[in-house]
C-alpha positions as CSV (number, residue, x, y, z in Angstrom):
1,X,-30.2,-63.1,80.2
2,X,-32.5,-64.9,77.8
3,X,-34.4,-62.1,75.7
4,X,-37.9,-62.2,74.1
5,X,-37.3,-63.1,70.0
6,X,-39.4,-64.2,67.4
7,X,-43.0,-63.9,66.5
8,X,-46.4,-66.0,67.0
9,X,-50.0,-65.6,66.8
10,X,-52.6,-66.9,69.7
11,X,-56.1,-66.8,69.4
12,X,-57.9,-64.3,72.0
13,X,-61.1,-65.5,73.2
14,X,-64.0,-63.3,74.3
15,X,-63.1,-62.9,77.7
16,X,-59.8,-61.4,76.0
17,X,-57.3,-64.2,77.0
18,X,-54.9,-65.1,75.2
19,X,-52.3,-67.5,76.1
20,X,-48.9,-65.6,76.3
21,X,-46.0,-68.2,74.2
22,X,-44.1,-70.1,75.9
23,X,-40.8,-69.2,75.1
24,X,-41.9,-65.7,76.0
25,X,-42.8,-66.9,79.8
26,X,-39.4,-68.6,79.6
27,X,-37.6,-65.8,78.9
28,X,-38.7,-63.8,81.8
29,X,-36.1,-63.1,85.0
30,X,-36.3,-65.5,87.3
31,X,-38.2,-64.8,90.1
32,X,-40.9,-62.6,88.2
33,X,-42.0,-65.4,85.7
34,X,-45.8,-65.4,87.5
35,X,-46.9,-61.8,85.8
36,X,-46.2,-59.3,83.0
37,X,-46.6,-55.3,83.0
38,X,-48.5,-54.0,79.8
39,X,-49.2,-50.9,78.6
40,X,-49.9,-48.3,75.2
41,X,-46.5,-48.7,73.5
42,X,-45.7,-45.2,72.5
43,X,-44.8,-45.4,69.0
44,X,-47.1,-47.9,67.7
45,X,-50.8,-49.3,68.2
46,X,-49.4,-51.8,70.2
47,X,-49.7,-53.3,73.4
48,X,-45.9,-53.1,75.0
49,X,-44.8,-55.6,77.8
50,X,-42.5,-56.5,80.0
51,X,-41.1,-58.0,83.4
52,X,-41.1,-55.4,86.7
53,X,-37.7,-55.3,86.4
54,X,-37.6,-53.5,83.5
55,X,-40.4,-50.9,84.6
56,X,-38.0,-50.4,87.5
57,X,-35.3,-49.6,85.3
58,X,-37.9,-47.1,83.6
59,X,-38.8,-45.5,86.3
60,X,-35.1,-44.8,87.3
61,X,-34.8,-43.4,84.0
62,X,-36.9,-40.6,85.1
63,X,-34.9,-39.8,87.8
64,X,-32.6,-38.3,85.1
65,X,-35.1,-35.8,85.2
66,X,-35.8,-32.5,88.1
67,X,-38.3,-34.2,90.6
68,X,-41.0,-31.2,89.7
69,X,-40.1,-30.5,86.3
70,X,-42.8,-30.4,83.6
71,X,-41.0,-33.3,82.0
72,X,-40.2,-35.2,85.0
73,X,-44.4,-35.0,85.5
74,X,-45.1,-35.6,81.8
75,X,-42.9,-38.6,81.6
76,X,-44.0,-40.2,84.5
77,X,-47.8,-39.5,83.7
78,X,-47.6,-40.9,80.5
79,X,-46.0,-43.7,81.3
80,X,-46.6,-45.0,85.1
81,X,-50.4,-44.1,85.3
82,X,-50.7,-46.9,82.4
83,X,-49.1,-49.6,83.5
84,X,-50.8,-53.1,84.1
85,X,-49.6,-56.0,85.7
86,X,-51.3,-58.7,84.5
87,X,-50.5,-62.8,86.1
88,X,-50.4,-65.7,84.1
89,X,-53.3,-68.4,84.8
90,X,-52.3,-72.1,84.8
91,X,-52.2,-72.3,81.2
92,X,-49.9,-69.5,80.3
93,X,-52.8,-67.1,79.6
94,X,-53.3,-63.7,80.6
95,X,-56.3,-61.4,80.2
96,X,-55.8,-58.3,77.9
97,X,-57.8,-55.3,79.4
98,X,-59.9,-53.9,76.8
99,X,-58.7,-50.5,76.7
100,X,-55.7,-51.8,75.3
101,X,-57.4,-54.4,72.8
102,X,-59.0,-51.6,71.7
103,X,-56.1,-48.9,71.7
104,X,-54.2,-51.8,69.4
105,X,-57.3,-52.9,67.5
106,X,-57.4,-56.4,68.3
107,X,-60.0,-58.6,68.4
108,X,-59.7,-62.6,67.5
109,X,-56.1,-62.9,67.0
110,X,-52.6,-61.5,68.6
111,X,-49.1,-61.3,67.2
112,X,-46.9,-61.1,69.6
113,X,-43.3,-59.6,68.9
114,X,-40.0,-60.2,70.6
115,X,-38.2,-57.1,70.7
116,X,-35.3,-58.3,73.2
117,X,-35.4,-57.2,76.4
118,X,-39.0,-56.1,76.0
119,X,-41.8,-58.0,73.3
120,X,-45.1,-56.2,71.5
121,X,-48.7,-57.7,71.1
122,X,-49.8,-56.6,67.8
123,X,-53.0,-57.1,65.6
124,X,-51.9,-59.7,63.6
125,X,-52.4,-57.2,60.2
126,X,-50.6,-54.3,61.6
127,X,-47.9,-56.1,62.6
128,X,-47.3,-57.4,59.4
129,X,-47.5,-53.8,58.0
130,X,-45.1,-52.4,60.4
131,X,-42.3,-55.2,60.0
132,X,-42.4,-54.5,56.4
133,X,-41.6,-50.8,57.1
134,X,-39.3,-51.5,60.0
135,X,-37.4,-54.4,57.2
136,X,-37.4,-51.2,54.3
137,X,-36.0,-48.6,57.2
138,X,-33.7,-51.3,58.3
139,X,-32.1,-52.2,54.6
140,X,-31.6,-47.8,53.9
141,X,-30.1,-48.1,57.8
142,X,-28.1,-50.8,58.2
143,X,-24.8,-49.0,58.1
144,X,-25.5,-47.5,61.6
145,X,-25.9,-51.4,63.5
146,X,-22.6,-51.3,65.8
147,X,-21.5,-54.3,67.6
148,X,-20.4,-53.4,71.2
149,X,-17.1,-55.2,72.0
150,X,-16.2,-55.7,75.9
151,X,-12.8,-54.9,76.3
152,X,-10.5,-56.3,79.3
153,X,-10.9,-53.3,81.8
154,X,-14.8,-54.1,81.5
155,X,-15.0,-51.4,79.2
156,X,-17.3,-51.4,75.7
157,X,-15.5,-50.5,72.6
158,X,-17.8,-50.0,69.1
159,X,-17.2,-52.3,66.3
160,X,-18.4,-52.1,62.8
């Protein structure tokens, strides 16, 4: 499965498109390569997305929860009621609600941010703030990166 890596910046215009990178588009599943779902990242000022497939795979996750629990209802309040699904125009642009412009503080320019399976959109400034953190926590951390190694039952086996 192709993931979402690197980083660019696109200029947003004043009707808050923004053209989404190419490679980005490219990366998406086949199948759901017409849209995007966006939303308040939770631990940044940043504007998470990603393909339906992988807000499926969230929403299963809450299943982990009891169906009336006060988590169960947190969780999925927080994060389903937010959700956008935005489509691509003919260009490769999509239009950034402003509510989440504004919850990321972006205005002219966007960074946007592979992250793997999932990729960021980031005023360009903060973003460059929060790689150098992420960099600094990731030089103290980098003992704990473990490579998982498939063995031949189909089975995952960590490697250092």
């Amino acid at each position: 499965m192709p993931l979402f890596m690197s980083k660019y910046t696109n200029k947003v215009d004043s009707k808050g498109r923004v053209s989404v990178p190419a490679q980005f588009r490219a990366a998406l599943p086949s199948g759901f390569q017409k849209s995007i779902v966006v939303y308040q990242a939770v631990n940044h000022y940043a504007i998470e997305c990603c393909d339906l497939l992988h807000i499926e795979k969230v929403n299963e996750s809450l299943e982990g929860f009891a169906p009336y629990s006060d988590e169960h209802d947190e969780f999925s309040l927080a994060l389903m009621s937010g959700l956008v699904e935005l489509s691509f125009d003919g260009n490769g642009r999509i239009i950034l609600p402003q509510e989440l412009m504004e919850f990321a503080g972006i205005s002219d320019y966007a960074t946007f941010a592979g992250k793997g399976k999932t990729f960021q959109i980031w005023e360009p400034e903060a973003f460059k703030q929060e790689l150098d953190k992420a960099r600094n926590k990731v030089k103290e951390k980098r003992g704990l990166l473990r490579f998982q190694v498939r063995n031949e039952t189909g089975g995952q086996n960590d490697r250092s």
